[in-house]
C-alpha positions, -999 to +999 in steps of 0.1 A: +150+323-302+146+288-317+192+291-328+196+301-292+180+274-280+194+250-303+232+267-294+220+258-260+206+221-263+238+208-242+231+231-211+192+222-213+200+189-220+196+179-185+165+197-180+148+180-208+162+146-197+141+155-166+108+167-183+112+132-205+108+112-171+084+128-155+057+131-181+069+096-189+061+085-155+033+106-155+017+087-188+029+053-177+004+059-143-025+069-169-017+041-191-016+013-167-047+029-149-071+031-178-057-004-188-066-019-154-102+001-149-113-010-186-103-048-174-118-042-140-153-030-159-150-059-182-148-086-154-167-073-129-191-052-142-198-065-177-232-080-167-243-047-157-230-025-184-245-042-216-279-044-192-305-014-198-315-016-168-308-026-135-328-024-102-311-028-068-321-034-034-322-006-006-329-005+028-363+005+020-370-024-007-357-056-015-361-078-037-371-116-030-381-141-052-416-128-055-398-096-064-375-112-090-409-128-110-426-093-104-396-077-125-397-100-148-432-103-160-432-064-168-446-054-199-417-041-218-389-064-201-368-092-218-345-113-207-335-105-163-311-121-146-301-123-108-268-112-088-269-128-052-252-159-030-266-184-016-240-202+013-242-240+018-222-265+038-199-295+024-197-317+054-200-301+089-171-278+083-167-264+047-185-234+038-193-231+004-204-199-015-228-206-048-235-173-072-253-171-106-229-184-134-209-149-142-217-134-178-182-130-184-146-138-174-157-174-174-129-199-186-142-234-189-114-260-180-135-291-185-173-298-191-200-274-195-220-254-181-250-259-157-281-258-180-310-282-159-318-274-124-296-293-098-263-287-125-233-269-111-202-252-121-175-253-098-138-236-093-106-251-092-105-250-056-132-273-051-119-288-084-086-295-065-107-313-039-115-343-060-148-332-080-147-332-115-177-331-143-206-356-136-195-366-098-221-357-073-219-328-050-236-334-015-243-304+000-264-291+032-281-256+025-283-234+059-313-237+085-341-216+071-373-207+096-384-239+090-355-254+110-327-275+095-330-282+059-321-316+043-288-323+026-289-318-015-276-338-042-263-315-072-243-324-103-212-311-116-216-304-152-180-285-153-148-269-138-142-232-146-120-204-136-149-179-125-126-149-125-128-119-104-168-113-111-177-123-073-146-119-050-167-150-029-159-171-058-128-168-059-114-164-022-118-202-020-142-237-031-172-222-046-195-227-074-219-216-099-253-224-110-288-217-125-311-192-104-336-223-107-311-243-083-304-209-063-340-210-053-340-247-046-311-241-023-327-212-006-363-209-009-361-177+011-337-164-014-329-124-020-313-108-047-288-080-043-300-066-079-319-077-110-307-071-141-327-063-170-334-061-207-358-045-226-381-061-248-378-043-288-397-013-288-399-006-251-389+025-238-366+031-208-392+061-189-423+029-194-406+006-175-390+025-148-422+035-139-436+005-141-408-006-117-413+022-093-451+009-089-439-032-090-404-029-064-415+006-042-376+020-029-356+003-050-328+020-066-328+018-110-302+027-127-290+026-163-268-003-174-236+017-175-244+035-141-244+003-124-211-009-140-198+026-127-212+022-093-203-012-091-165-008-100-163+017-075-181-008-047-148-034-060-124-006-055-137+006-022-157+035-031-122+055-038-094+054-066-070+053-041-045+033-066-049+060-088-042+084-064-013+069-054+004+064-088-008+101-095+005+116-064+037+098-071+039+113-108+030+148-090+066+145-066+087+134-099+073+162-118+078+185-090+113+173-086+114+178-122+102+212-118+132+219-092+160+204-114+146+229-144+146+258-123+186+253-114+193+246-149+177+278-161+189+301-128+224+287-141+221+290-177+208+325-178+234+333-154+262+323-177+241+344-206+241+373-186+261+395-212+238+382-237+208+391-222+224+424-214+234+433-247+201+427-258+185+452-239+214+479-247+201+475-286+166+480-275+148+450-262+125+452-232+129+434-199+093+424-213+106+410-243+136+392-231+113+376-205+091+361-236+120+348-250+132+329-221+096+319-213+088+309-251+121+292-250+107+265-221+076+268-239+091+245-269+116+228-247+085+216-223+063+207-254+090+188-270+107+171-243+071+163-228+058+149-264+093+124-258+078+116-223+041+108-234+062+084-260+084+066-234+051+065-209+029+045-241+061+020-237+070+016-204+029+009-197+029-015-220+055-032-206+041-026-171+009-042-182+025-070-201+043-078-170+014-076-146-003-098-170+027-124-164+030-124-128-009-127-126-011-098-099-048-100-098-056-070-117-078-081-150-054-069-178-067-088-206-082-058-226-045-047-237-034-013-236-060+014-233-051+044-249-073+081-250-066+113-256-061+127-212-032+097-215-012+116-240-025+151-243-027+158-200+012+150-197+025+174-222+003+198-210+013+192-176+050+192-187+046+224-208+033+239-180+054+230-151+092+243-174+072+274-178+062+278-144+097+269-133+113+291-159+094+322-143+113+330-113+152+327-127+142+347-159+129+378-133+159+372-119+180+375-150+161+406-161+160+425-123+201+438-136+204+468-151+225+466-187+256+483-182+258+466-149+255+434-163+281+444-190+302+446-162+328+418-152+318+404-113+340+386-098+327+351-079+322+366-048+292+393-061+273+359-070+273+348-035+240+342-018+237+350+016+210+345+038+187+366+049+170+374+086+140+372+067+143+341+050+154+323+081+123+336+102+102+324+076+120+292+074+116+285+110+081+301+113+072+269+084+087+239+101+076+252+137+037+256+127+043+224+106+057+206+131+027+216+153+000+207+129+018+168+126+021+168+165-018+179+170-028+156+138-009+127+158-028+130+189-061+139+174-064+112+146-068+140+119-053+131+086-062+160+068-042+186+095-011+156+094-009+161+050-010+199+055+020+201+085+041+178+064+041+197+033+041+229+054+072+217+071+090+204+043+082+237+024+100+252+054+130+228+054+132+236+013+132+275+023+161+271+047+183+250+026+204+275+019+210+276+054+217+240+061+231+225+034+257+247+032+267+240+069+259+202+064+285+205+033+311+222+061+305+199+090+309+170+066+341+186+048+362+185+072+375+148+065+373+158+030+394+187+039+419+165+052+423+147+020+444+176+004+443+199-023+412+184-041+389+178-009+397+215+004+391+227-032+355+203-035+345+216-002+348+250-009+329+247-046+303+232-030+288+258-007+305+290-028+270+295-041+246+285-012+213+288-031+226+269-061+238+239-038+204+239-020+187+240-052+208+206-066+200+186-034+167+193-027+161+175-060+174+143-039+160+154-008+126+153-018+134+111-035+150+104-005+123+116+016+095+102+004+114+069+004+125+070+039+089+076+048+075+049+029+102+025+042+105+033+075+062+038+078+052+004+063+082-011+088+065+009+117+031-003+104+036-038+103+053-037+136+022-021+152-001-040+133+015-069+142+017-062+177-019-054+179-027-089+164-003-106+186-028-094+214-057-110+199-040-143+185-001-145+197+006-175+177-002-182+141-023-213+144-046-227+173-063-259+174-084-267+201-110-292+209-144-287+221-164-290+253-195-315+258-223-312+284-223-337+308-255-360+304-279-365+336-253-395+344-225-369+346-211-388+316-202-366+282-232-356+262-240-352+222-207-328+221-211-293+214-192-270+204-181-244+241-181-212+225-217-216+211-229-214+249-248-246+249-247-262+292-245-231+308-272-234+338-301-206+328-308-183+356-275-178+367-239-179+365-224-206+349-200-234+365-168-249+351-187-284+363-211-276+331-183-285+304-159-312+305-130-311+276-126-333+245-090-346+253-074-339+222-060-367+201-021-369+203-021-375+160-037-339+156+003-325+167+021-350+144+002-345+119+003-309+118+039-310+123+042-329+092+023-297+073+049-283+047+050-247+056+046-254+100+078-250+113+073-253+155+045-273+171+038-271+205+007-290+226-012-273+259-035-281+285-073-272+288-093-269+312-129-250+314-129-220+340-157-191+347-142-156+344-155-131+372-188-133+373-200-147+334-227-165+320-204-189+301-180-217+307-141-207+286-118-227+276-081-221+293-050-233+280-016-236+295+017-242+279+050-243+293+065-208+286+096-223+270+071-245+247+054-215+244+082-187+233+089-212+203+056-206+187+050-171+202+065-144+182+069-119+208+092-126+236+076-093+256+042-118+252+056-150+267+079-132+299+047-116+310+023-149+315+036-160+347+023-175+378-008-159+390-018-142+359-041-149+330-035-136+296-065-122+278-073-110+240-083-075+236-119-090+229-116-103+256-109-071+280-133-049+266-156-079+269-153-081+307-144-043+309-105-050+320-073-035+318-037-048+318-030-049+355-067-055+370-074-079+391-097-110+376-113-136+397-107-169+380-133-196+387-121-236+383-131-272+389-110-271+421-103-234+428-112-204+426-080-177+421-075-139+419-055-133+391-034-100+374-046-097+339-021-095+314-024-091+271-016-126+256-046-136+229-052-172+226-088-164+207-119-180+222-092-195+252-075-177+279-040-182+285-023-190+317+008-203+331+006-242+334+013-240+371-015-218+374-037-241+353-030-268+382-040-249+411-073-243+389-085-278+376-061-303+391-072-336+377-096-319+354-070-309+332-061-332+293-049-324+267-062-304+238-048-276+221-018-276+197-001-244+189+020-236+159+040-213+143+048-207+102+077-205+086+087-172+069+080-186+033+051-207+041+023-212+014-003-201+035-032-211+008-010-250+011-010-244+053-045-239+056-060-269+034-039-295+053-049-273+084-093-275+080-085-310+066-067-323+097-095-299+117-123-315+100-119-352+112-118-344+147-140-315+145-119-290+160-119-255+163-091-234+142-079-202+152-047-183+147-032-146+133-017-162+103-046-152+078-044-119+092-005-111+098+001-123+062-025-097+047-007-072+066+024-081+058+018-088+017+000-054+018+029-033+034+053-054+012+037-047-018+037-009-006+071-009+000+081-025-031+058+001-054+063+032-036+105+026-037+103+016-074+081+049-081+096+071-059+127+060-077+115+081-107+125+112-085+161+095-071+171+091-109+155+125-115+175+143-089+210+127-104+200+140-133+199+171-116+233+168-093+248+161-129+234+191-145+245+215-118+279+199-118+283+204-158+269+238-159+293+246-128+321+232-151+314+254-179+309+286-156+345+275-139+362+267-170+388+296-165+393+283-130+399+248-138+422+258-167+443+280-138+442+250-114+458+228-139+478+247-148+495+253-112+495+216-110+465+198-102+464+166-123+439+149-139+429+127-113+429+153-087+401+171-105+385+144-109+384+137-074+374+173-072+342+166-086+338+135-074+341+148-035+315+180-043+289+157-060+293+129-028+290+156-005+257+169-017+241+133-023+253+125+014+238+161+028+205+155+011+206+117+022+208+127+059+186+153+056+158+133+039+165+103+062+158+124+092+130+140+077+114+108+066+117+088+098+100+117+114+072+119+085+064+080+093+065+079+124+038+107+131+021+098+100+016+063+114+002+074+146-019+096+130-037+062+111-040+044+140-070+045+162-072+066+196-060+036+219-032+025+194+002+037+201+027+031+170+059+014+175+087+027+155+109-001+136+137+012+112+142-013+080+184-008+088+190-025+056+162-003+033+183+026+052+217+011+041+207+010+005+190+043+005+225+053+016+240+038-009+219+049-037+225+085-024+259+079-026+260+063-061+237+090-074+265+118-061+293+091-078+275+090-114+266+126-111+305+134-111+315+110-144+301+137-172+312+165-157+349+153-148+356+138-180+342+172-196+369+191-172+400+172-177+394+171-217+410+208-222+446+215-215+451+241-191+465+269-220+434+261-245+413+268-212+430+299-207+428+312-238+393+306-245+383+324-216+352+320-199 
C-alpha cells in the first residue's frame, strides 16, 4: 500500500497541499485563541484567580461597606480586597471613573503608587490633560442622600497605563486609588465582589459557611471560578470570536474535504485496471476498500501533522503581529500551546480524507473485474443527470429558500442558518446540472475564439460531475465572501440609516434654556432637557424657557477642530409639542446649510415647510408616525405640522421658514452642526469638542461615537472574514489545479493526437487556460449570486421587527472577488499546461495512456 502511495505522491499531491492548509488554518485559530484567552485571564481576571475565594453580590445581597468589614474580620480570612467604581466630576462636565488600583497589568509611567488615603493613580488620558505626580486633583464626588457633597482635593502620586482590568478605566480619563479614599469619595459605597484570602490553616468549607451566615444571598465562588466567570462577563457571556475563527476553519476544511474527494474520484479512476486486476488475483472489494481507505489514513495523518506545523507558525506570527498593531487583545503571555492545538487538527484532518475517500472508493469497487479490464471509451464515463437528483436538488433550495424567507420575517436566526445550508446543500446537488450549462452559455465567445476555445469548452463539461466537483471548491470561498462583503455593506448601510434617524449629523452643539426670573429676565440657567420651568399642574408654555443665544466663537472654533470638515450654525427657538409637559428645543437650518453636514440627501429633501422632523425617540415618545399630523406650539404661533424622520437628539428639526412662523423675534442663534471627515481621529475630535463644550456649558450631541463603532466593527469584519475565508479561495485553486493535472494525465493520449494534427504549443496552452477561466468565472457568478442573496436575508433576519434592511453592494469588493476568481482559474492552468506541452506528440503516443 505504502509503494502505491508513494508511486502516487504526484496525483495526491494536491490533496495533501489541501489537508496542509486546512489543519494549518485550523491550528493557527486554536493557537491565537488560547494565546488571547490566557492573556485575557491574565489582565482581567488575575485578581480573581490567585484569590481563594471570592464573594459577589446578587440581587438578593449586596455588599456595602458594612459588608466589606464583615468579610473581612472572618475568622479564617486574610488579606480581602474590593472590585467596584466610584464616579466623580472634574469641573461641571468631566466625568471621571475611579476603581481599586488593578493587581495586574499595571505599567507605571512616572511616580508611584497611591499608598495614603487621598493618593491617586491616574491614566494617560487624564495624564494628557495636564496632571502629572504631586499636582492636585480637585474633584466633586456625586450627590449622595445627604444632598450635594463638597468638592475633594486628592493627590497624584503617579501616571500608569491601567490596562484592560476595568474597561471604565480605559475608555477615557480615569484613575485609581486606595479603597480607604473609595470610601471617602463615596460613603455610601458598594462593592460588585470581595476578594478573599485565607488565613494559613483555614479551610475553604469554614469560611464559606461563615460567609453564608455574615453576607446571606451572596454568590462564593472559588478563585478560578470567578476568573472563568469573569472572562466570560468581558467576552459577553459567548466565545463568539472563537466561534467565528472555528466556523471559518470548519468551511476550509470542508472545502478541503471537496478538493480530496475529486482527487481521489479521479485518481482511482485512472487506477481502474489496477484495482481490477487486483480483484481478478483474489482480493476482495473489502480489501481493496481498506487499502484505499488506509491509504488516506497516512496521507491525512501526515499531511495534517505538516498542517499542525505551519498552524504553530503562522500563530505565532499572527500573535506577534497583533502584539504590534496593539489590537486590544492582551497578548503578552506569548504563544500558548496544549495538547487540543496540535492533536484536534490532525485528528480532524485524518478524519475528514477518510471520510472523503469513502464515497469514490465505493465507487471504484461497484465494477465488476473483467468489466473494468475492459477499454471504455470517454463517452461510458459521462455523468448524466438524473430525474432524481434534480427533484432532490430543487426540493433543497425550494424548502431552503422557504425557511430564509420565514427566518426573515419572523426574526428567527436559528431557522435562517438551517435554510442557508439547506439551500446551498441543494445548489451543491444540482451542480452538475448548472455548471455544466453555465460552462455552455459562457462558451460560446470562447467558442468563437477557434480551435482551442471550442476544444476548452467541450473538456470542461465532458464529465459534468467532475467539473461540479472542481468549482464547488471555489463556490463555497466565493460564497462565503460575497456574503460577508455584501452583509457588512448592507449592515452598515441600515445601521447607519437607523442612526441618521436619531442624530442625522455627526456632531450637535446646542445651548441651553434659562427660566425667566419673576422680572421675566433670564434666571440661574439650567439646563432644558432636565425639565426645570415647566408650570406644575399643567402643560407647559414655550414662554417658560428663553434660549442662551449661542456665542458666534463656538462655530470658528470648531471649525478650526482637525478632523471637522463642514460647519454649519441654526436657529433655536423653544416650542411645546402636542399636548407635553416640557418646553424642546427646535432648530432650523437652511436645507442647503443643512445637506452639507447631513449625510443623507433623502433626510434633508424631506424637511420642508410645514413639517417637523423628529428622532425615533422622539415618535415613540409622543406615539407618532411618519406622516401624522403634530400640533406645534410657539412663542407666536401655534402650527399643525406633517411629521417627518430627521433626528436632531434632544431638538426637533424644522425648516427655517417654519421656525419663523413659530417664534418670530424669539428666535437667536444657538446650535452649530458639523460633519467629520472620513479619516478623522475621532478620540482627537472629541477632546477639542467637550473642551470647546465645556466653557460655554453646552450640550453635545451627535452620531459620530456611534456611526464610527458601527463602521470599525463591520470593517474589521470585513477585513477578517475575507482574509480567512481566503483560506478556502487558495484552497479551491489548489483544487481547480489538481482537477486540471489529473485531467492532463487521463488525456495524455488525446493531447498527444491533438498535437500531433497540429495544435501548437500555445494553443494548448490556451486550451487549458480557457477550461480553468471558465470554471473560476461559473463558480464566481454562482457564488456571487448566492452570496448577495445569503446577506441580504441574513441581515434582515438580525434586525429587529420594525427594521427593514437596505441592500448596498461593495462594487469594488465585487470587482476584486472577480478578479481573484479569475486569477485563481489563470494560476490553476500554469502546472497543468506546462505539464502538457513538455511531451512531443509521438512520445505521447507511444506511451499510451
Amino acid at each position: 500500500m505504502t509503494t502505491g502511495l508513494a508511486s502516487r505522491g504526484r496525483r495526491l499531491l494536491s490533496a495533501a497541499v489541501a489537508i496542509v492548509i486546512g489543519t494549518a488554518f485550523l491550528t493557527a485559530s486554536l493557537v491565537v485563541l488560547g494565546t488571547a484567552k490566557a492573556g485575557t485571564e491574565e489582565a482581567v481576571a488575575a485578581g480573581f484567580r490567585d484569590a481563594d475565594l471570592v464573594v459577589s453580590r446578587t440581587e438578593a445581597a449586596t455588599l456595602d461597606a458594612a459588608g466589606y468589614d464583615k468579610v473581612a474580620a472572618l475568622d479564617g480570612v486574610g488579606r480581602v480586597r474590593g472590585e467596584t467604581t466610584v464616579g466623580v466630576h472634574r469641573g461641571q462636565q468631566d466625568f471621571l471613573p475611579a476603581a481599586p488600583v488593578p493587581v495586574a497589568g499595571v505599567s507605571l509611567l512616572a511616580g508611584d503608587l497611591p499608598a495614603a488615603t487621598g493618593e491617586v493613580l491616574i491614566n494617560q488620558q487624564l495624564a494628557d490633560d495636564g496632571f502629572g505626580p504631586g499636582d492636585a486633583l480637585e474633584v466633586t464626588p456625586f450627590p449622595g442622600p445627604e444632598g450635594e457633597r463638597p468638592p475633594v482635593t486628592l493627590t497624584v502620586s503617579g501616571v500608569a497605563d491601567l490596562g484592560p482590568t476595568n474597561p471604565v478605566l480605559d475608555f477615557g480619563p480615569g484613575l485609581a486609588t486606595t479603597d480607604a479614599t473609595l470610601r471617602s469619595l463615596d460613603p455610601m459605597l458598594t462593592y460588585d465582589a470581595v476578594v478573599l484570602h485565607l488565613q494559613p490553616g483555614a479551610t475553604e468549607a469554614q469560611v464559606r459557611a461563615a460567609l453564608a451566615d455574615a453576607i446571606p444571598g451572596a454568590e462564593v465562588q472559588t478563585g478560578p471560578e470567578a476568573a472563568e466567570a469573569r472572562v466570560a462577563t468581558m467576552t459577553g457571556e459567548t466565545e463568539v470570536f472563537a466561534a467565528v475563527l472555528l466556523g471559518f476553519g470548519a468551511v476550509a476544511l470542508l472545502t478541503a474535504a471537496i478538493v480530496i474527494a475529486n482527487t481521489f474520484t479521479i485518481t482511482l479512476a485512472q487506477r481502474t485496471g489496477e484495482l481490477a486486476l487486483l480483484r481478478c488475483i483474489g482480493a476482495t472489494r473489502a480489501q481493496v476498500r481498506r487499502w484505499v481507505v488506509l491509504e488516506a489514513v497516512v496521507l491525512g495523518a501526515v499531511a495534517s501533522a505538516a498542517g499542525v506545523g505551519l498552524g504553530v507558525a503562522a500563530g505565532a506570527g499572527l500573535v506577534a503581529l497583533g502584539r504590534r498593531l496593539d489590537l486590544g487583545v492582551p497578548l503578552d503571555l506569548g504563544l500558548q500551546l496544549d495538547p487540543v492545538s496540535l492533536l484536534l487538527p490532525v485528528l480532524v484532518g485524518t478524519v475528514v480524507t477518510v471520510l472523503a475517500s469513502l464515497w469514490p472508493a465505493v465507487r471504484a469497487t461497484r465494477v465488476s473485474p473483467l468489466a473494468a479490464l475492459r477499454p471504455v471509451g470517454p463517452a461510458a464515463d459521462r455523468f448524466r443527470m438524473g430525474w432524481v437528483r434534480l427533484a432532490l436538488s430543487l426540493a433543497l433550495v425550494g424548502s431552503g429558500v422557504a425557511a430564509m424567507l420565514y427566518a426573515a420575517s419572523a426574526r428567527d436566526v436559528l431557522a435562517g442558518v438551517a435554510g442557508g445550508v439547506v439551500s446551498f446543500v441543494g445548489v451543491l446537488v444540482g451542480g452538475t446540472l448548472l455548471v455544466p450549462a453555465a460552462v455552455r452559455a459562457l462558451g460560446v465567445g470562447a467558442r468563437a475564439a477557434g480551435v482551442p476555445g471550442r476544444l476548452a469548452v467541450d473538456n470542461a463539461v465532458r464529465h459534468p460531475g467532475r467539473a461540479a466537483a472542481t468549482s464547488a471548491a471555489l463556490l463555497v470561498g466565493v460564497t462565503l465572501i460575497t456574503m460577508t462583503s455584501v452583509g457588512a455593506a448592507t449592515g452598515e448601510r441600515t445601521a447607519l440609516g437607523e442612526i441618521d434617524k436619531e442624530y442625522a449629523v455627526d456632531l450637535l452643539l446646542t445651548s441651553g434654556s434659562v427660566v425667566p426670573d419673576e422680572t421675566g429676565r433670564a434666571g440661574s440657567g439650567e439646563s432644558e432637557g432636565e425639565g426645570d420651568g415647566v408650570p406644575v399642574g399643567g402643560p407647559a408654555s414655550p414662554d417658560s424657557m428663553v434660549p442662551v443665544p449661542l456665542s458666534p466663537l463656538v462655530a470658528d472654533q470648531l471649525a478650526d477642530v482637525r478632523g471637522v470638515a463642514e460647519v454649519v450654525t441654526g436657529e433655536v427657538a423653544p416650542v411645546v409639542l402636542g399636548e407635553s409637559w416640557a418646553v424642546t428645543t427646535a432648530l432650523a437650518v437652511d436645507p442647503q446649510d443643512l445637506s452639507a453636514v447631513v449625510r443623507s440627501a433623502e433626510l434633508v429633501a424631506s424637511l420642508e415647510p410645514g413639517t417637523v422632523g423628529l428622532s425615533d425617540l422622539d415618535l415613540a415618545v409622543n406615539g407618532l408616525e411618519p406622516g401624522d399630523t403634530l400640533t406645534v406650539h410657539g412663542t407666536r404661533a401655534d402650527l399643525d405640522l406633517t411629521v417627518v424622520e430627521l433626528g436632531l437628539g434632544q431638538a426637533v428639526a424644522l425648516h427655517p421658514d417654519t421656525l419663523n412662523e413659530l417664534a418670530g423675534d424669539d428666535v437667536s442663534p444657538g446650535g452649530v452642526l458639523a460633519r467629520l471627515a472620513a479619516d478623522a481621529d475621532l478620540a482627537h475630535v472629541m477632546g477639542e469638542v467637550d473642551r470647546i463644550a465645556a466653557a460655554d456649558a453646552l450640550l453635545v450631541e451627535g452620531g459620530a461615537i456611534s456611526r464610527a463603532t458601527v463602521v470599525r466593527v463591520l470593517d474589521v469584519l470585513v477585513i477578517v472574514a475575507t482574509a480567512l475565508l481566503g483560506v478556502a479561495v487558495l484552497i479551491a485553486v489548489v483544487g481547480i489545479a489538481n482537477t486540471l493535472s489529473l485531467s492532463v494525465v487521463e488525456r495524455h493520449r488525446e493531447h498527444a493526437l491533438l498535437r500531433g494534427l497540429g495544435l501548437t504549443r500555445g494553443q494548448m496552452r490556451g486550451m487549458l487556460l480557457t477550461e480553468g477561466v471558465l470554471l473560476a468565472v461559473v463558480s464566481a457568478g454562482l457564488g456571487l449570486t448566492l452570496g448577495m442573496g445569503y446577506a441580504f436575508l441574513g441581515i434582515q433576519t438580525l434586525l429587529p421587527v420594525d427594521t427593514e434592511a437596505r441592500l448596498a453592494v461593495p462594487w469594488a469588493r465585487v470587482g476584486v472577488i472577480v478578479g481573484v476568481a479569475l486569477l485563481a482559474g489563470v494560476l490553476a492552468s500554469v502546472l497543468p499546461a506546462r505539464r502538457a506541452t513538455r511531451v512531443s506528440p509521438a512520445e505521447g503516443l507511444a506511451a499510451g495512456r
